[in-house]
Structure formats: C-alpha cells, structure tokens
Kinemage of the C-alpha trace (Angstrom):
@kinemage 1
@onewidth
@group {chain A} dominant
@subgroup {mainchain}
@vectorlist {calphas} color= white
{ca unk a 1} P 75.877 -3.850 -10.854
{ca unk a 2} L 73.582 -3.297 -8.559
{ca unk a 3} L 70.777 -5.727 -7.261
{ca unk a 4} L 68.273 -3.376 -6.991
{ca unk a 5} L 68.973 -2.376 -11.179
{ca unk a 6} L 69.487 -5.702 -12.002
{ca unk a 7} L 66.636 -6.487 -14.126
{ca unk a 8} L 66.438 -3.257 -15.733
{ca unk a 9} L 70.009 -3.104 -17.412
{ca unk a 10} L 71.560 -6.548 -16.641
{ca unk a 11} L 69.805 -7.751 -20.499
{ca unk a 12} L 72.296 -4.809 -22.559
{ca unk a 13} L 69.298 -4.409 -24.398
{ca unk a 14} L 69.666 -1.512 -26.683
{ca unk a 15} L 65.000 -1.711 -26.647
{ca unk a 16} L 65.503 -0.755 -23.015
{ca unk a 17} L 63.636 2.635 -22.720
{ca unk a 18} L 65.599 5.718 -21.488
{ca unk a 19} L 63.164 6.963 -19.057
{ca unk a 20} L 62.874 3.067 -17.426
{ca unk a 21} L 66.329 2.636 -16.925
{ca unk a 22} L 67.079 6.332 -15.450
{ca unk a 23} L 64.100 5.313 -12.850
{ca unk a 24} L 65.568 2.027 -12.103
{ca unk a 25} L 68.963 1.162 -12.964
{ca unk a 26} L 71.317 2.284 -10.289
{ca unk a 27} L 74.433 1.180 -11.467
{ca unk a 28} L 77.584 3.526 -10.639
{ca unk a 29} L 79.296 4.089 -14.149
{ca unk a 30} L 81.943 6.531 -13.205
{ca unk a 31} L 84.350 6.716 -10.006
{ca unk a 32} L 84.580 10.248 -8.937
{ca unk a 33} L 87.468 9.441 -6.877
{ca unk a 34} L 89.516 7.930 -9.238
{ca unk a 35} L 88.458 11.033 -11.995
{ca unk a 36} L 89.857 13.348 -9.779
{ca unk a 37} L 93.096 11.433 -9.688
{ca unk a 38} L 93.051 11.101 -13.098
{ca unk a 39} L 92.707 14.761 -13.661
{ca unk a 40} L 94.973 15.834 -11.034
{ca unk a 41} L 97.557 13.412 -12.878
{ca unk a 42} L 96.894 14.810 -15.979
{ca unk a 43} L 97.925 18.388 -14.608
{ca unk a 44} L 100.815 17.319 -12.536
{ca unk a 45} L 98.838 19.238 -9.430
{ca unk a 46} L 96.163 19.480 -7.950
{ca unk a 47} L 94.769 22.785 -9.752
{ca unk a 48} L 92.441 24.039 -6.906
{ca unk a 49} L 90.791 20.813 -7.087
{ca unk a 50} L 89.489 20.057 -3.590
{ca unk a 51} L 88.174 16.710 -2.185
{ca unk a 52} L 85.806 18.238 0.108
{ca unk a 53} L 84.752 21.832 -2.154
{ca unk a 54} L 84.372 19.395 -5.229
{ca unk a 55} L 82.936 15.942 -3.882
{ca unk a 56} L 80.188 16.444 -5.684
{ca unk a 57} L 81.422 17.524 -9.195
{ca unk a 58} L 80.972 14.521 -10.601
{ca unk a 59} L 78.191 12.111 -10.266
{ca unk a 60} L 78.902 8.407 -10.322
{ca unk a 61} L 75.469 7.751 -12.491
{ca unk a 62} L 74.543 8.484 -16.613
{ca unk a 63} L 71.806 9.876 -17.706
{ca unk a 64} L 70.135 7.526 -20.227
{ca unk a 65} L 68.711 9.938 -23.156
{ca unk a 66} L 67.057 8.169 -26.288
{ca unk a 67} L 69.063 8.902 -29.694
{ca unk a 68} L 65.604 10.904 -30.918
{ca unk a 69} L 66.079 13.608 -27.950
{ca unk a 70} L 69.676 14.005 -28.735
{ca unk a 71} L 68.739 14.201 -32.592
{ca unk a 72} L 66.299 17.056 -31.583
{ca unk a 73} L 68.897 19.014 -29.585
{ca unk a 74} L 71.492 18.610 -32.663
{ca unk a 75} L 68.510 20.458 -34.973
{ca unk a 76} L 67.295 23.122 -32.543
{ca unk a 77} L 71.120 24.010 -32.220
{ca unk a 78} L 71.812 23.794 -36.022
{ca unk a 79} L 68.676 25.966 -36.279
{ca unk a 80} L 69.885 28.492 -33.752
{ca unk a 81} L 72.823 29.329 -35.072
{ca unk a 82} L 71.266 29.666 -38.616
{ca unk a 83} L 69.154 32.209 -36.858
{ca unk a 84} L 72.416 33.994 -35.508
{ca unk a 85} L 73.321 34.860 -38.657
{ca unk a 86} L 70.122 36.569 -39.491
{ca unk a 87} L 70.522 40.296 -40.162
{ca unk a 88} L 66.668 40.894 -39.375
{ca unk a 89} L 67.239 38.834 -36.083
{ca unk a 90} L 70.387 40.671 -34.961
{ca unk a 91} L 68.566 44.063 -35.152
{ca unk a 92} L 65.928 43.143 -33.117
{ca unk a 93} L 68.054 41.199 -30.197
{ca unk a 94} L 70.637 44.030 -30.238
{ca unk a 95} L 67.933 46.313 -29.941
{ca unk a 96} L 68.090 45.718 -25.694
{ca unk a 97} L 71.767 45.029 -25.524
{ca unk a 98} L 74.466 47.034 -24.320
{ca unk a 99} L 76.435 49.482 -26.760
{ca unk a 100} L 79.323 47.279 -26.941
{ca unk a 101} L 77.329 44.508 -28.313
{ca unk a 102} L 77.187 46.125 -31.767
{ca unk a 103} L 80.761 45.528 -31.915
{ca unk a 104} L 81.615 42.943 -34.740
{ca unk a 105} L 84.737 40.864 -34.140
{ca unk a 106} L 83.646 38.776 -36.886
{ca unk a 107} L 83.916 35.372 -35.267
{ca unk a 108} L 80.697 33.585 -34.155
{ca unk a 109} L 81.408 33.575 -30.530
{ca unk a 110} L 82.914 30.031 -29.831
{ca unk a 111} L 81.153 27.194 -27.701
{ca unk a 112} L 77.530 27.586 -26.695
{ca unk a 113} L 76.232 25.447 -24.055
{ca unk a 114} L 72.135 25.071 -24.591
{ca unk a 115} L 70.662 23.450 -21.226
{ca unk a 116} L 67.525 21.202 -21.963
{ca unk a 117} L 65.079 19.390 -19.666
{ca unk a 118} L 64.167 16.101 -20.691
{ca unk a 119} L 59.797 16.110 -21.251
{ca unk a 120} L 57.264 13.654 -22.701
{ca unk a 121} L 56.825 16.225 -25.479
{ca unk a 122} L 60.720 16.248 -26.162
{ca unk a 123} L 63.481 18.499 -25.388
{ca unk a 124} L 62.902 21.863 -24.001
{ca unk a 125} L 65.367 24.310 -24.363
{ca unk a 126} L 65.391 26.285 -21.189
{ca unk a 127} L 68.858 28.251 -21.433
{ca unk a 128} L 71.740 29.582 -23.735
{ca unk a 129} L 75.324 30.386 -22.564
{ca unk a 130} L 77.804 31.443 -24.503
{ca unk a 131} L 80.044 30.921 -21.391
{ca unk a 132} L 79.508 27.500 -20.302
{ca unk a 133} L 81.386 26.134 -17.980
{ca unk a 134} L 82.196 21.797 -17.893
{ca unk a 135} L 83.282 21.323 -21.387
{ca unk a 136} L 86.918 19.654 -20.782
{ca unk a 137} L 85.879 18.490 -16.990
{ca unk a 138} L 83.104 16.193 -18.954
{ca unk a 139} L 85.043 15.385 -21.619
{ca unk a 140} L 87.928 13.919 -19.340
{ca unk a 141} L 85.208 11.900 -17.608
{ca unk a 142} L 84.018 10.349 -20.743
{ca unk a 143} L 87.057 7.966 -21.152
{ca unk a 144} L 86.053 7.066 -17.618
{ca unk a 145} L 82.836 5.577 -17.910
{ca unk a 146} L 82.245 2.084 -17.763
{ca unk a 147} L 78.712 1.523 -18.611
{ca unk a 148} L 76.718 -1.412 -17.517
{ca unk a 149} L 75.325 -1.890 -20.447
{ca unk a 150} L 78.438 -1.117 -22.380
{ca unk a 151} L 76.997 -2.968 -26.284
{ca unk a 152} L 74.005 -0.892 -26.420
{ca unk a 153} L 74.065 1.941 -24.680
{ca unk a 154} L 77.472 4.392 -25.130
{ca unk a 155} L 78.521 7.898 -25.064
{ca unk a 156} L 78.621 10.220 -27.529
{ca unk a 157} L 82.094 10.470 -28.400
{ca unk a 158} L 85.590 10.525 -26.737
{ca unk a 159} L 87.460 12.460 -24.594
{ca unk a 160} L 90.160 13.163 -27.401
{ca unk a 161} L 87.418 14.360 -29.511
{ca unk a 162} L 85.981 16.337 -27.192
{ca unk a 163} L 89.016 18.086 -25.901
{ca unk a 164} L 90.435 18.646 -29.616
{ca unk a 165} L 87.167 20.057 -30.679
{ca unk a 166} L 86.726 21.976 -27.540
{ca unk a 167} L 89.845 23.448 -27.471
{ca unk a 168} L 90.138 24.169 -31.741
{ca unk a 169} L 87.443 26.112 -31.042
{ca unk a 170} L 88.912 28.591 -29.285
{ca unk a 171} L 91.581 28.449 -31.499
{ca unk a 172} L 89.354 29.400 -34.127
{ca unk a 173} L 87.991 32.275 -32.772
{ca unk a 174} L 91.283 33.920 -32.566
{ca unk a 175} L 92.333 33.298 -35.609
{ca unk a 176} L 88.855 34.668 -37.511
{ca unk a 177} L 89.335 37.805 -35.598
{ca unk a 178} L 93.166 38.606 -35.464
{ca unk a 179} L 93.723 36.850 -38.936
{ca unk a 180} L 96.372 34.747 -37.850
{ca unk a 181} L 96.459 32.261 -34.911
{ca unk a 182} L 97.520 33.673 -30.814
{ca unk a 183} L 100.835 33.803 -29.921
{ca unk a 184} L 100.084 34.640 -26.135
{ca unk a 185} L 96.738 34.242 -24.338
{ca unk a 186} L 95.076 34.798 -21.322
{ca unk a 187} L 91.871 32.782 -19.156
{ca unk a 188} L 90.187 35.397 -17.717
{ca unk a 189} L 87.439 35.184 -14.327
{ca unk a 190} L 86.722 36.964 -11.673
{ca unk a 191} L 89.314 35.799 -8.332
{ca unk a 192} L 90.042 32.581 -10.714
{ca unk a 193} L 91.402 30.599 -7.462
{ca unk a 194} L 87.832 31.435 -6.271
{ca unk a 195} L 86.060 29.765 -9.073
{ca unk a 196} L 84.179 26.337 -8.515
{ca unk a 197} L 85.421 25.411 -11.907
{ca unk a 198} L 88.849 26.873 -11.411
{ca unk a 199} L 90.299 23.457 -12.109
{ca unk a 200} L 89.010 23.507 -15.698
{ca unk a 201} L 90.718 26.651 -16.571
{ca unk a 202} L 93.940 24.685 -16.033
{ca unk a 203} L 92.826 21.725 -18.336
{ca unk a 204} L 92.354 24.233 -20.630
{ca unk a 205} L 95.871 26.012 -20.149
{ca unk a 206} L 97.592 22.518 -20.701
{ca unk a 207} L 95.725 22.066 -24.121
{ca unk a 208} L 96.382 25.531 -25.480
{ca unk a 209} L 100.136 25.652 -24.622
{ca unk a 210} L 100.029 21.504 -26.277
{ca unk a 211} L 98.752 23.730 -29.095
{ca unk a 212} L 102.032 25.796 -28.734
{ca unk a 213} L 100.581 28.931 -27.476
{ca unk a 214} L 101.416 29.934 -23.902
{ca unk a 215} L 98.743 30.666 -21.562
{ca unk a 216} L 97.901 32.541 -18.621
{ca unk a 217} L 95.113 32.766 -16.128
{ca unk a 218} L 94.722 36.150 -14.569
{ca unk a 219} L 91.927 38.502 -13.359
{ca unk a 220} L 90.508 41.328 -15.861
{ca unk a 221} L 91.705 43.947 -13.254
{ca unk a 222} L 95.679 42.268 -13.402
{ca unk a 223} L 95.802 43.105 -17.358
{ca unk a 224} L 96.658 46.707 -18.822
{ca unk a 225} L 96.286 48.714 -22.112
{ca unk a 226} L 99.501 50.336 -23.214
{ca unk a 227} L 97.844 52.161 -26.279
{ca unk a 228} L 98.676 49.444 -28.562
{ca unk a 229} L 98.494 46.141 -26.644
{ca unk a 230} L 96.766 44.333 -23.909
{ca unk a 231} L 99.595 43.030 -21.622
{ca unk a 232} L 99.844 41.035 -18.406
{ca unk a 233} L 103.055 40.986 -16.237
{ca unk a 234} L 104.538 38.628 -18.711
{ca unk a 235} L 104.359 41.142 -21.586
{ca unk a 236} L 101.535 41.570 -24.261
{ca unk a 237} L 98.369 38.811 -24.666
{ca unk a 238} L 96.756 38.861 -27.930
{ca unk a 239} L 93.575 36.785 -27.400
{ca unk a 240} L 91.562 36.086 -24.083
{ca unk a 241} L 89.348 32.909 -23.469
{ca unk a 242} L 86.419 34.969 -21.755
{ca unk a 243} L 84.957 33.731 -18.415
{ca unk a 244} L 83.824 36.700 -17.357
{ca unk a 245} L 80.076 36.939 -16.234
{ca unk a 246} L 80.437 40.709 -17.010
{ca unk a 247} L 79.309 40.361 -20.498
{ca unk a 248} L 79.259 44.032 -21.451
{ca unk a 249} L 82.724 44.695 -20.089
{ca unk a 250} L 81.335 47.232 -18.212
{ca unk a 251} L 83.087 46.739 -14.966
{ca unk a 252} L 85.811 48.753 -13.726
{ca unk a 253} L 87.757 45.945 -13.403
{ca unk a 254} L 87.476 45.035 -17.436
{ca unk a 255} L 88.234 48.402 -18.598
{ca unk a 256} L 91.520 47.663 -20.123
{ca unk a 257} L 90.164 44.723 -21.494
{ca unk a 258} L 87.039 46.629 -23.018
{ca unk a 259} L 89.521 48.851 -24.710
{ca unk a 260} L 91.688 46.268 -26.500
{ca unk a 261} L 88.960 44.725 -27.726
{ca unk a 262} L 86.702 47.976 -28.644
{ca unk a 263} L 90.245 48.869 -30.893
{ca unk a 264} L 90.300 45.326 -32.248
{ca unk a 265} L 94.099 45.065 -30.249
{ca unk a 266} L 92.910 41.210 -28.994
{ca unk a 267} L 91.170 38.733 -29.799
{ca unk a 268} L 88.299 38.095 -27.162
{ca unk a 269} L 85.825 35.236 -26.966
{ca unk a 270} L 82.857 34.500 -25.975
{ca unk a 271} L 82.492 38.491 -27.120
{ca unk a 272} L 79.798 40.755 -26.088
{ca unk a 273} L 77.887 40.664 -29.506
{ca unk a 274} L 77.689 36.652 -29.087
{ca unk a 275} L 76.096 36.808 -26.116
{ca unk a 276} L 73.691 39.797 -27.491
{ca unk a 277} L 72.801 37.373 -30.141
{ca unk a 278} L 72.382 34.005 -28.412
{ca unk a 279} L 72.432 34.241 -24.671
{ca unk a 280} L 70.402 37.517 -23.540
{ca unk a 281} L 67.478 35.477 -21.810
{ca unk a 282} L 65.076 37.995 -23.449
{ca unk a 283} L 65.855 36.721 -26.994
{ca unk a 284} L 63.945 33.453 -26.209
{ca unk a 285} L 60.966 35.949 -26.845
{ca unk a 286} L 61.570 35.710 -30.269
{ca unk a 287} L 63.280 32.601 -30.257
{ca unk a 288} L 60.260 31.162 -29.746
{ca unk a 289} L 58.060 32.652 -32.416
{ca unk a 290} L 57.707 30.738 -35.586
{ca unk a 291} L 56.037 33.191 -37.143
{ca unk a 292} L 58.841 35.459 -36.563
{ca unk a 293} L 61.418 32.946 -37.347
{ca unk a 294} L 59.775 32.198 -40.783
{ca unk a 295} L 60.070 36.053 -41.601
{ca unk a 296} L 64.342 35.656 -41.374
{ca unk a 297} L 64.149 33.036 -44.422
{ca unk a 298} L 64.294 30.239 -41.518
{ca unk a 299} L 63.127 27.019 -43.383
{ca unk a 300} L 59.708 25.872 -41.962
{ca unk a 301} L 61.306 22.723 -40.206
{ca unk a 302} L 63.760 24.532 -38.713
{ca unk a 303} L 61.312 26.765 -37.417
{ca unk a 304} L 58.655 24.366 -36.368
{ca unk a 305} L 61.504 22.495 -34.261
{ca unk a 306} L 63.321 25.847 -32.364
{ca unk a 307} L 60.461 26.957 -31.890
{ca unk a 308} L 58.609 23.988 -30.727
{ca unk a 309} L 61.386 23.223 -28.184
{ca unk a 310} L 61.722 26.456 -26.495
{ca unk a 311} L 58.984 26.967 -23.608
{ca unk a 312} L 56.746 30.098 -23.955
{ca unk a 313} L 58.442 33.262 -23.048
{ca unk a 314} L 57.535 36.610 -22.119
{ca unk a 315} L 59.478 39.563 -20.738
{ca unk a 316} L 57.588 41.167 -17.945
{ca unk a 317} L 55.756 44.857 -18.367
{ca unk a 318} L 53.705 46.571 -16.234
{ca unk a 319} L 51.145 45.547 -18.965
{ca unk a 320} L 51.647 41.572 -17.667
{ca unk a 321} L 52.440 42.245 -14.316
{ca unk a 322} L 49.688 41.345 -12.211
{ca unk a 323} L 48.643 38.898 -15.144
{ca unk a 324} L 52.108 37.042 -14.666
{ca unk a 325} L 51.108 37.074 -10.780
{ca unk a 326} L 48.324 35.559 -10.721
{ca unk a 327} L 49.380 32.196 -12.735
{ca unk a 328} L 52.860 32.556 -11.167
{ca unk a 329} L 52.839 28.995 -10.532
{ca unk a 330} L 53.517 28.147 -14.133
{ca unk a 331} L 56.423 30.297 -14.367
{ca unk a 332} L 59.995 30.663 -13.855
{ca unk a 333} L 60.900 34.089 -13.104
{ca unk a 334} L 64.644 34.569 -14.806
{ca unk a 335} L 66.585 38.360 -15.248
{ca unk a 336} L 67.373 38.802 -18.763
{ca unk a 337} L 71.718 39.059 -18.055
{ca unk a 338} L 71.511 36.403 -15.523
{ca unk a 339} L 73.872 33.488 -15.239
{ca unk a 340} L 74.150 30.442 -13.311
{ca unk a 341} L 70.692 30.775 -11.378
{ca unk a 342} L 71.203 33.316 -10.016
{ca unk a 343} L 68.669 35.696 -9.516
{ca unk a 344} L 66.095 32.689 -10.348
{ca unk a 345} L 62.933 32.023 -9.032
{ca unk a 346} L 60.097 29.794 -9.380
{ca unk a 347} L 56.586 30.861 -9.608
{ca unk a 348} L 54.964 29.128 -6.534
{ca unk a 349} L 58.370 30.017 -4.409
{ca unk a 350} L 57.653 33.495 -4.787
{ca unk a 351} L 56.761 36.158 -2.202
{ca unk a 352} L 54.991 39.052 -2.644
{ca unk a 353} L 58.301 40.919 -1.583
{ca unk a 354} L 60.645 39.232 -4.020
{ca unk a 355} L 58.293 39.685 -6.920
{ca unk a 356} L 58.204 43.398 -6.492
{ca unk a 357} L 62.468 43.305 -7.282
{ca unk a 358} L 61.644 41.464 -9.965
{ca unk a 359} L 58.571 43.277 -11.354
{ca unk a 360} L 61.333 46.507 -11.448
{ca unk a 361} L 64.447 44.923 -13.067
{ca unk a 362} L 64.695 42.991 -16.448
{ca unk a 363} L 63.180 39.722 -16.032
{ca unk a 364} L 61.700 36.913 -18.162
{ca unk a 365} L 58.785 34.617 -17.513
{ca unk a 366} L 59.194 31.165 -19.176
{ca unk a 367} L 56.583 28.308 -18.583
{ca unk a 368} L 57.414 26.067 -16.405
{ca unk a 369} L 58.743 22.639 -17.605
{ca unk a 370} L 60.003 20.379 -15.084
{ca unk a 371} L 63.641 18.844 -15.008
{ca unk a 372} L 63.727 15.125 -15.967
{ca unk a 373} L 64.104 12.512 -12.587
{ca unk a 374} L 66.728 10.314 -12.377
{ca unk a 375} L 66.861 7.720 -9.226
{ca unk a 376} L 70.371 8.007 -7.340
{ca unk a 377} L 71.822 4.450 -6.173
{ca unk a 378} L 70.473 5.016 -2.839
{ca unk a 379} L 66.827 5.315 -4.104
{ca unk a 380} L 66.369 9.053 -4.227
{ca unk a 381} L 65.309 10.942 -6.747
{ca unk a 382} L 67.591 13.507 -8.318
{ca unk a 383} L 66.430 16.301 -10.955
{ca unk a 384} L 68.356 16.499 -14.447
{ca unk a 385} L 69.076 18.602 -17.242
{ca unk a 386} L 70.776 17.843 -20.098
{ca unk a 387} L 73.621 20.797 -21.683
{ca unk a 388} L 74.476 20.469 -25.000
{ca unk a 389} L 78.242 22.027 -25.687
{ca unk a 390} L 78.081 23.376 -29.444
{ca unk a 391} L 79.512 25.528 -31.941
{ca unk a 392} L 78.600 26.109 -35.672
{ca unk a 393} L 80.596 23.298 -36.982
{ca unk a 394} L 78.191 21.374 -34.900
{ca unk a 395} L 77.374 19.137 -31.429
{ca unk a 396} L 81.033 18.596 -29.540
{ca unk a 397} L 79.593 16.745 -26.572
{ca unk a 398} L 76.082 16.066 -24.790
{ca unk a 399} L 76.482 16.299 -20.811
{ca unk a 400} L 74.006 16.323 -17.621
{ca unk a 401} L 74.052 17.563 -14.837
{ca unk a 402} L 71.966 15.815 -11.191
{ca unk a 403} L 70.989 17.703 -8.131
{ca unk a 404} L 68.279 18.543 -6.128
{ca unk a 405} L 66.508 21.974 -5.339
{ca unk a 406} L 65.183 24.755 -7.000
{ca unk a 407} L 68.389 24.948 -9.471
{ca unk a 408} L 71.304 23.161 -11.035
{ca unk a 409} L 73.995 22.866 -8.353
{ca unk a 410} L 77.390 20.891 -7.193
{ca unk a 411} L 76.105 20.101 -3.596
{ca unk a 412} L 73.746 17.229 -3.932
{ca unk a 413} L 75.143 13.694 -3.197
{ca unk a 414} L 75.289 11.422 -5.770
{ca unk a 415} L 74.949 14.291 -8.162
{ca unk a 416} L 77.392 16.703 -10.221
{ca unk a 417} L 78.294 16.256 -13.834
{ca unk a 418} L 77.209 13.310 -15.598
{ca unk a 419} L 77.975 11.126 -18.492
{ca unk a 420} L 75.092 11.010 -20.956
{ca unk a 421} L 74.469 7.463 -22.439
{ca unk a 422} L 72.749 6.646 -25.815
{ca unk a 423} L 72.488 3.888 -28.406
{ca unk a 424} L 74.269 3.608 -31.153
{ca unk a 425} L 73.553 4.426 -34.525
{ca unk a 426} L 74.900 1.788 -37.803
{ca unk a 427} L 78.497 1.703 -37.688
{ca unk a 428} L 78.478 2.733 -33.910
{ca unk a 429} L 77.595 6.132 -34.366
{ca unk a 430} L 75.612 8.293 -32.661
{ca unk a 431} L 74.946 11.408 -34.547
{ca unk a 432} L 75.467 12.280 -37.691
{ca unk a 433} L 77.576 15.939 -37.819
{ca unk a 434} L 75.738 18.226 -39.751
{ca unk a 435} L 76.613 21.732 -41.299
{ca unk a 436} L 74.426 24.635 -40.001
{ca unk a 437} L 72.180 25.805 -43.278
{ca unk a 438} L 72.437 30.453 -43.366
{ca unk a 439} L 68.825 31.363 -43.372
C-alpha cells in the first residue's frame, strides 16, 4: 500500500466513498508485467503481444465505482435492448443505415460494449459498440487483482465467468442464425497482426476451439465465395466473429464476405443490422427522447432512466450549423459510423477549418460531459470511462479504461485497461442478473 493512500483505503471500509478513494488511494492492484506473462502462458506464445507496443494496456490501478452507478448502467442496458426490439424504433434507425442493414439474421447481434463517464448526476452513456474490443483481455486480468481493500470493495465477477459468458455468446449467435452450432469459424480484422488488440483475438481462438470448434484468424480479403460457401485456405467457415470496422461490408475487401452473409451461407456477428440498431451514433437522437421512447410501449422507468443517462444529442443540419458553432464549447463533435475516436473532436479544440469537414459529413453533437478523474500513483490525474460489456441475457463484466488527452487511448502511463472495484451486495454479490423486459 502506498503511504500517500494510506488513510484513505488502509480502514477496508466498505462506507469509503468511490469518488474519495479514486482521488486518493494510490494503491497498485494489478501487475501488468506479470498479466502479460500470465496471458502469454495461457497461449503458449506470445500472440503479438509486445512489451514496448502494449506497456500500457493495462493499468496497475481500479477504478472505484459505487454499486448505485453500476445498478444504473445494468438498467439503461436492460432498457436498450428492450428498445432494440422495437419495430417502431427499428424503422426509424434503419431509416439512415446502409441497405444491408435491413438484413435480418435473426440473432441480436452478440456483445455490446456501452462506454459511460462517471458524473455527479450519474452515469452518462456516451457510446455504443457492437464491436468492442477488451472483453477476454479484462476478464483475464480480473483473477489478477489484488485489491487493497479486498473485504469491501471487489470485482464484479470472475475471469471464468467472464470468459464463459463472453465466449457463449458468440456461440449463440451462430447457432440462432445457422440453426445449429459452427463447425469452422473465422476472426476477422483488417491486417489482424496489425491490430493493437491482436492478442485478444487469440484468447478468443483458444476458447472457441476449447469449445470444440476450430478457429481461424484471417483478413476479409483472404476468404472466398464458391457459390455455396464462404471458405478460407483451410476449406469452408460457417460463422465469422466480426471485427471489422467496415460495418456495411461495403469494402472491396469484404465482398465475399457480404455475399455469404447477404445468402444466409454464414453465420456473421456483430452483423450490419446490430449495429444499425444500437451503434449508429445518430440513434442516440432518439435514444435520448423519452417522449419518443414512451411511444414504442417502453415502460416509463425504463424510459426516464435511458433517457436520463444519455447526454443531449443532435445530428448537425445546415439548420444548426452556425447555432452548434457558436456554443461549440459544450459539444463533442462525433461522425455518425465512427469508431474508436476517430474522427472526434471537442468543441473548444475546434478550428474553423476542421469544422467545415465536419459541417459536410455525418456528424453528431452530444453535450459535453466530462470523463471521471482518477489520481495515478505518481499523483497525476488520469481521465476515466467506464465500458460496460453486455448482451441481452444481461451485464458480463464492468471495465475502465485511464488515459489522458482528448480520447480514450493505450499510451498514457499508468493507464490502459482497468479493473473496476465495487462493494458487495448480501451474499457477496454485486448485481443481481436481470432478464431484459420486450417493450
């Protein structure tokens, strides 16, 4: 422990506010070091997992997060997906997507990853991906934490857990749409070596072949379409695990791919029409309208808390332009298909040059809320946001991330991925696993 946290967590008090010991306790509760041998063990190789690319993946800190934030998260997630299932809702989101997204695979789309900042109003939803990238990487450094306060203040469940749930879900999604589980499967990014996260996509190879079903990882442009099959060098793959940032499939590169899956030859997830329904940053337009939400059946709690936690939203229109301008300060500036920050701004970082790209392309403005603070070891202060990794059956595991700049990154000393601690609940637990209620 360390002397400067000493007072704040050495008591295990479980009355200890969140937001007290994230500002003073610097305690180190996870080695990075050591995780990466762990992990690198666990795969027999090192995976693409560099010292020096990925010092940074991991941070050595938790986030502290009181059980009533992570209790809000649970219900705007439950409450999201309800809204997912919305005819009236799907009509008016698909209404801007891309063709393809009117494609049902009837499967819901997998794990969602819903990225929060931490206010002193509550949560704030700020993003949706239907790609998310961390799930196994934080769920193998759960079993590593060693918290200083280790009686009243715990994670949210186990790496087994995690990685069972996490990888079932996949699983499922295959089955719902081909009727019958894989029998050969593909990863598929982009240059996968390339990947920062490349590393995870072999975690998630190992569990799927535990599961008995082999696995590749390969680039969309490596795979071709016979006419009846979608087959790699290895012979024909009957579900992919979707990395791809190309969510329409629109690429050259994902023709073949676009094919199988337009004649319902493989299994693909996250799909096009899940991302059309949940992660096009222009549906947090609607999102974000009780009124609206009310008018699907929503029931008025559910709709009181989505709505409530997602920050006020607005796509930008030549009617709003120079409106949007003018208070650009409270804004973040976000292109509806973005991913990963990119493409990002902040209001009162923009120049009159950059907002003129923006002010032609398909771009959001959300208010502003700031990322919650949390004070590195060495006495600096490090943003945080908090992602929630979800699917319908419910929360799988709560994870944040700590850096420093504009956005979310794996550069910052002292940050990366981090553990998120919380007290427990009677019996030790921490949430109680909910079914999502069909508006």
């Amino acid at each position: 422990m360390s002397t400067r946290c000493r007072n704040a967590c050495a008591d295990d008090d479980a009355t200890l506010a969140a937001a007290s010991l994230n500002r003073q306790c610097g305690c180190s509760v996870v080695a990075p070091a050591q995780l990466h041998a762990r992990i690198v063990h666990i795969l027999q190789d090192t995976a693409g997992l560099d010292p020096t690319r990925h010092a940074h993946l991991f941070a050595p800190q938790a986030l502290f997060v009181d059980r009533a934030s992570l209790a809000t998260m649970e219900h705007i997630t439950r409450a999201l997906f309800a809204v997912g299932h919305a005819p009236a809702y799907a009509e008016r989101v698909l209404a801007w997507a891309p063709p393809i997204a009117r494609h049902d695979p009837h499967s819901p789309g997998g794990v969602i990853g819903l990225d929060f900042h931490l206010t002193e109003h509550g949560p704030r939803l700020i993003e949706i991906n239907t790609n998310p990238g961390g799930l196994l990487l934080n769920a193998f450094a759960l079993d590593a934490v060693e918290s200083c306060v280790p009686h009243a203040w715990t994670t949210t469940t186990t790496t087994d857990a995690a990685v069972a749930a996490g990888t079932q879900a996949w699983l499922d999604e295959a089955k719902a749409q081909l009727g019958h589980p894989p029998s050969r499967m593909a990863i598929v990014d982009e240059d996968p070596p390339a990947q920062f996260l490349y590393p995870e996509f072999h975690l998630y190879r190992q569990a799927f072949e535990q599961h008995g079903v082999p696995c590749t990882i390969h680039a969309p442009a490596t795979l071709s379409w016979d006419g009846r099959a979608l087959r790699d060098a290895g012979g024909a793959v009957d579900f992919v695990y979707n990395r791809l940032t190309d969510f329409a499939l629109g690429e050259a590169g994902s023709a073949a791919l676009a094919t199988a899956y337009r004649q319902g030859a493989v299994a693909l997830s996250p799909h096009p029409r899940a991302h059309a329904l949940l992660a096009d940053k222009r549906n947090m337009t609607v999102l974000g309208n009780r009124d609206f939400l009310l008018s699907l059946g929503l029931n008025p709690g559910d709709a009181t808390v989505l709505a409530g936690g997602i920050p006020p939203t607005v796509q930008v229109t030549a009617d709003n332009r120079e409106a949007l301008w003018a208070d650009r300060a409270h804004y973040f500036f976000k292109p509806a298909n973005g991913y990963g920050s990119r493409g990002s701004y902040r209001g009162d970082k923009l120049t009159r040059r950059m907002w003129e790209t923006i002010a032609g392309a398909d771009y959001v403005a959300q208010a502003f809320e700031p990322p919650g603070v949390r004070i590195s070891a060495s006495g600096v202060p490090l943003k945080t946001d908090v992602r929630c990794y979800a699917t319908e059956r419910g929360v799988i595991l709560f994870a944040a991330r700590l850096y420093q700049g504009q956005t979310t990154n794996m550069r910052t000393p002292h940050g990366g991925f981090a553990a998120v601690l919380t007290t427990r609940g009677k019996a030790g637990e921490v949430l109680r696993k909910r079914s999502p209620s069909h508006p």
